[in-house]
C-alpha positions in Angstrom: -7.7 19.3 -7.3 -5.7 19.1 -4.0 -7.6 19.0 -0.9 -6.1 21.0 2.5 -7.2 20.7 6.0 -7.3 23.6 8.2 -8.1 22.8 11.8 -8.4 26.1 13.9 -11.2 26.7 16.2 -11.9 30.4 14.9 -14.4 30.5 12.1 -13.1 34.0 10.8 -10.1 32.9 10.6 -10.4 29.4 9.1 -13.0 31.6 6.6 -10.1 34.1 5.9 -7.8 30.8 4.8 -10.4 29.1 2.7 -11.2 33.1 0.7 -7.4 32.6 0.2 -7.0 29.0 -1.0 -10.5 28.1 -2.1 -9.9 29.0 -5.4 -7.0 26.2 -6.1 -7.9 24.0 -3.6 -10.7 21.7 -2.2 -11.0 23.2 1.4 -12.4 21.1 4.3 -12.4 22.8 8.0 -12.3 21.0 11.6 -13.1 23.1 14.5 -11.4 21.2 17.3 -8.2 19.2 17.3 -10.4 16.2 18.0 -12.2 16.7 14.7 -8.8 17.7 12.8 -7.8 14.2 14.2 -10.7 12.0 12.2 -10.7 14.0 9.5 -7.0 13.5 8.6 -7.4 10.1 9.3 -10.5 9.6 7.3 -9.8 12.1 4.3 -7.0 11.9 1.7 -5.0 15.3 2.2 -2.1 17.2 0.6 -1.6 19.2 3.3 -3.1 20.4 7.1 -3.2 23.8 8.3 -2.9 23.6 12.1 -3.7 26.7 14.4 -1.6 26.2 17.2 -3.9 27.8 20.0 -6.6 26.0 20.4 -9.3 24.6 23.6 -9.2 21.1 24.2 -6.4 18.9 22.3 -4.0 22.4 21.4 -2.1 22.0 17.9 1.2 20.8 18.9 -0.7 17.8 20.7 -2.4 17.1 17.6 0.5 17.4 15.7 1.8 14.5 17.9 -1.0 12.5 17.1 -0.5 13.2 13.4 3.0 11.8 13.6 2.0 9.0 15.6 -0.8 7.7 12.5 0.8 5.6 9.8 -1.8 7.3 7.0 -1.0 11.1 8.7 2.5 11.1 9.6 4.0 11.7 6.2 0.9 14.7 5.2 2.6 18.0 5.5 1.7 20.0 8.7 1.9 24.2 8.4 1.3 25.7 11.9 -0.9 28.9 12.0 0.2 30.8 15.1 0.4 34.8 16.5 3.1 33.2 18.6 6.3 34.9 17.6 9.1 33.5 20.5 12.0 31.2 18.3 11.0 28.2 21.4 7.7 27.6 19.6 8.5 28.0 16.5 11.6 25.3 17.4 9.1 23.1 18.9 7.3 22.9 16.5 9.7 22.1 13.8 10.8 19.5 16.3 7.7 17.7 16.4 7.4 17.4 12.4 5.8 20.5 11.3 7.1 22.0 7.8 6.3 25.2 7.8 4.8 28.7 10.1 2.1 31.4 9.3 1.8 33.8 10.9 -1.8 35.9 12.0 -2.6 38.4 10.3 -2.4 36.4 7.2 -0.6 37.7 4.4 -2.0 36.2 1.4 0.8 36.0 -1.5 3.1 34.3 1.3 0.1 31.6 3.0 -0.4 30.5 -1.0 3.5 30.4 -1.9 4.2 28.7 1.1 0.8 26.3 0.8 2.1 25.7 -2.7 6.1 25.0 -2.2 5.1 22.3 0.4 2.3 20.6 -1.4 4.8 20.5 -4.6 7.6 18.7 -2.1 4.8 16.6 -1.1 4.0 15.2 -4.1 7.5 14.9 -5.4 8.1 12.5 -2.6 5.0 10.6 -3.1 6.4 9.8 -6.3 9.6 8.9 -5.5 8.4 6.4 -2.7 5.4 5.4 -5.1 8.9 4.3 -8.0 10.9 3.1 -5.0 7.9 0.4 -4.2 6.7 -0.3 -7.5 7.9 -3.0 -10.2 8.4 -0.8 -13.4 7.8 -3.8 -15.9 4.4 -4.9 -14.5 3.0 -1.7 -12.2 2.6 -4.1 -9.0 4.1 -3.8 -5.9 8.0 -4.9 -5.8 9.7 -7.3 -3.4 10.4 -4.0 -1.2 6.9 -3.2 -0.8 5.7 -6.5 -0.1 8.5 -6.3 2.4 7.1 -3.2 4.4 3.2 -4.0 4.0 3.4 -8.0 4.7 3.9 -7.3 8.4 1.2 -4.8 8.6 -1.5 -7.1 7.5 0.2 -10.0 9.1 0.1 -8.5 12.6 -3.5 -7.0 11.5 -5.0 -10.3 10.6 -3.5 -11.8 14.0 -5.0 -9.1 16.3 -8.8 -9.7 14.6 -7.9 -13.8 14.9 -8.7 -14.1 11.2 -7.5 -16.5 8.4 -4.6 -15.2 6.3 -3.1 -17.3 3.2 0.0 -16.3 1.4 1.1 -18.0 -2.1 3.7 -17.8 -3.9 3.0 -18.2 -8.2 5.7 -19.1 -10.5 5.7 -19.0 -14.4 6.5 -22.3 -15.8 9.6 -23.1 -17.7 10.5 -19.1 -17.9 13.6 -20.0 -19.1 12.9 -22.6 -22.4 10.1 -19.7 -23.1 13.3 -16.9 -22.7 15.7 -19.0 -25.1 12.9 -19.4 -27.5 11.2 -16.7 -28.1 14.0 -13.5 -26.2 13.5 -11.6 -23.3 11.2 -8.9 -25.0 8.5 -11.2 -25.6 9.6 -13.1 -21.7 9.0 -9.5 -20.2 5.5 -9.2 -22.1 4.1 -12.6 -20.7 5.5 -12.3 -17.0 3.4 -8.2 -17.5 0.4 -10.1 -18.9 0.7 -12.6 -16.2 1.1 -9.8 -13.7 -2.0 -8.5 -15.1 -4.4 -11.5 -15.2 -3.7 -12.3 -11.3 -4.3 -8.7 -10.0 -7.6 -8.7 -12.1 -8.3 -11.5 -10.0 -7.5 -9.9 -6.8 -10.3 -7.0 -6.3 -11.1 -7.1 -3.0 -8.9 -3.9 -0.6 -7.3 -7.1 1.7 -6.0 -8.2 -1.1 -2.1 -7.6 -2.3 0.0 -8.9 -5.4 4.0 -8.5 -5.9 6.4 -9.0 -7.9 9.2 -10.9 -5.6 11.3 -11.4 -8.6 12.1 -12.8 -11.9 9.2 -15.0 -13.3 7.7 -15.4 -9.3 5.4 -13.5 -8.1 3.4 -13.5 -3.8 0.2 -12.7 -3.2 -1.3 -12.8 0.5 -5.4 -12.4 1.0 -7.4 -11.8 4.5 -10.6 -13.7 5.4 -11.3 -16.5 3.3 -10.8 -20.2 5.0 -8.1 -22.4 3.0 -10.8 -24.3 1.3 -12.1 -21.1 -0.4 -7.9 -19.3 -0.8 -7.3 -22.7 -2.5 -9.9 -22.7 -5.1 -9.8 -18.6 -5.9 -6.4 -19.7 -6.7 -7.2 -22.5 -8.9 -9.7 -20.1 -10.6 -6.5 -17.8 -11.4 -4.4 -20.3 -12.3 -7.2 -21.1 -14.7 -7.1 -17.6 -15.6 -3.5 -17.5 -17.1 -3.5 -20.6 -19.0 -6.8 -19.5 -20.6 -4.8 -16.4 -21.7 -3.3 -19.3 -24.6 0.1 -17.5 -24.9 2.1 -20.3 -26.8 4.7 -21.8 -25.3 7.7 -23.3 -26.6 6.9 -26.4 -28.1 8.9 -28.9 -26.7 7.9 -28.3 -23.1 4.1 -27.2 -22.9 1.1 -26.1 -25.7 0.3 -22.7 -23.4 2.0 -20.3 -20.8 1.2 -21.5 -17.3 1.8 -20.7 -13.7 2.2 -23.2 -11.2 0.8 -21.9 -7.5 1.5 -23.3 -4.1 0.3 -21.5 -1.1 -0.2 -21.7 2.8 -3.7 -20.5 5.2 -2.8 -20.0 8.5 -4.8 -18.2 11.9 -1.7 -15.5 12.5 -0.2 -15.4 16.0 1.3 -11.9 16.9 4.3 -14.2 18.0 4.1 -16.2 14.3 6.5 -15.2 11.5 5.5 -14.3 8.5 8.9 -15.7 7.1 8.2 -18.9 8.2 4.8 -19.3 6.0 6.4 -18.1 3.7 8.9 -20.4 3.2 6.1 -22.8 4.0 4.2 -21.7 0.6 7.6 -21.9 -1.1 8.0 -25.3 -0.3 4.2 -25.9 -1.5 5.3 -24.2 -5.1 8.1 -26.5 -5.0 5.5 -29.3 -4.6 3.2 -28.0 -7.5 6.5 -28.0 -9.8 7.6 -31.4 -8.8 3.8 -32.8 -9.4 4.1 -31.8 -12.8 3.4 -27.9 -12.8 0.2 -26.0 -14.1 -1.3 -26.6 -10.7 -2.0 -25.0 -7.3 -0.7 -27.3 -3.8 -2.1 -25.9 -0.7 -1.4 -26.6 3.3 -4.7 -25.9 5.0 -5.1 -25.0 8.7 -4.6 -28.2 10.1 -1.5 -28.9 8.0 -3.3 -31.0 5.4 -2.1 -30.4 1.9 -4.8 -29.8 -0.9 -3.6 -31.0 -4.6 -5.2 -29.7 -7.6 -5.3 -32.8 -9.9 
């Protein structure tokens, strides 16, 4: 069921709302803009009701606020006002809101408006869900990793805390491609995909697909000594998995892992470490593959084997 938010400071009229849209909807109700405010950030809504006149923070300031939060701004707003002049209603639309009722409420038009915008809602959740999401393996794509990389990066350097990023490459992808076709390529690079994400539970932590046979994966917290032997642990993973290989270049399917930890500066790139756990994968290849290489804090590379 959907769940709305109706923030209006008049508890008949928020009541005459919920009698509407109770019945096909989870209802929660804020009293005060302030409250509106946590709750939308807190809660997980389709859609906010928003009376406009209100003590305190009124609803076009909220609605600023709204627009202003990365986890509110693309919710749907619906202003509920008794204020008829076209500048309101302008400034309102202005400011991001998608949609007007009117008081008295009229209760054919509050649910076929409620419904129309919580339908367009959830059309473009799914469009941007596809547009950031690998279709072969259900990950995150390369665009996504993209968009959400800087986010964590810049999060990670205002808390001062240790962030590693790695990048994880199947070996010889292409002797197992001429052997076996790309079907059964496509089927271990999912399985693969699937084995590292099992591995990766904790809400800091993020898996893409960057392309191909390669796959980045950054985590939050844990000191290169502990990054690097997770990562061993998930290498371990995949070649326990004992997908054959083709013969002449290795008994299983393996991944070979190489991977940077770093305190973040809000002046750092992200591209740079990056490149730096490229460079590391590029290491764990040349060392004879099926093994994770690791730059610590201090510059200091860790070798598995």
């Amino acid at each position: 069921m959907e769940s709305l938010l109706i923030v209006d400071d008049s508890r008949l009229q928020a009541a005459q709302l919920k009698a509407i849209l109770e019945e096909e909807y989870e209802i929660t109700v804020a009293q005060t803009g302030e409250e509106g405010l946590r709750l939308a950030k807190d809660g997980n809504f389709s859609l906010i009701l928003l009376d406009v006149v209100m003590p305190g923070m009124n609803g076009f300031e909220l609605l600023k606020k709204l627009q202003e939060e990365i986890v509110t701004q693309s919710v749907p707003v619906i202003l509920i006002t008794s204020l008829s002049d076209v500048q309101n209603e302008q400034y309102g639309l202005v400011l991001g809101a998608v949609d007007y009722i009117t008081k008295p409420f009229r209760p054919l038009i509050v649910k076929a408006r409620v419904n129309t915008h919580i339908k367009l809602y959830n059309y473009r959740r799914q469009v941007e869900y596809q547009s950031r999401t690998d279709q072969l393996t259900g990950i995150p794509n390369r665009r996504q990793h993209d968009q959400y990389s800087l986010t964590k990066w810049r999060e990670a350097a205002r808390l001062q805390v240790p962030f590693s990023i790695c990048m994880l490459d199947i070996d010889h992808f292409k002797a197992y491609n001429d052997t076996f076709g790309h079907p059964a390529g496509d089927k271990v690079i999912a399985a693969v995909a699937k084995t590292v994400s099992s591995c990766l539970k904790r809400s800091t932590d993020f898996l893409a697909r960057y392309g191909g046979e390669e796959f980045v994966a950054f985590l939050m917290g844990d000191n290169s000594r502990k990054a690097f032997e997770h990562l061993k642990r998930i290498r371990q993973a995949v070649e326990d998995l004992h997908i054959p290989h083709a013969p002449e270049v290795s008994q299983w399917v393996t991944v070979s892992i190489g991977g940077t930890t770093v305190i973040p500066k809000l002046e750092g790139s992200y591209d740079f470490q990056l490149k730096v756990a490229d460079a590391m994968l590029y290491d764990a290849k040349k060392l004879g593959r099926n093994r994770v290489v690791w730059v610590n804090e201090n510059t200091e590379q860790l070798r598995e084997k």
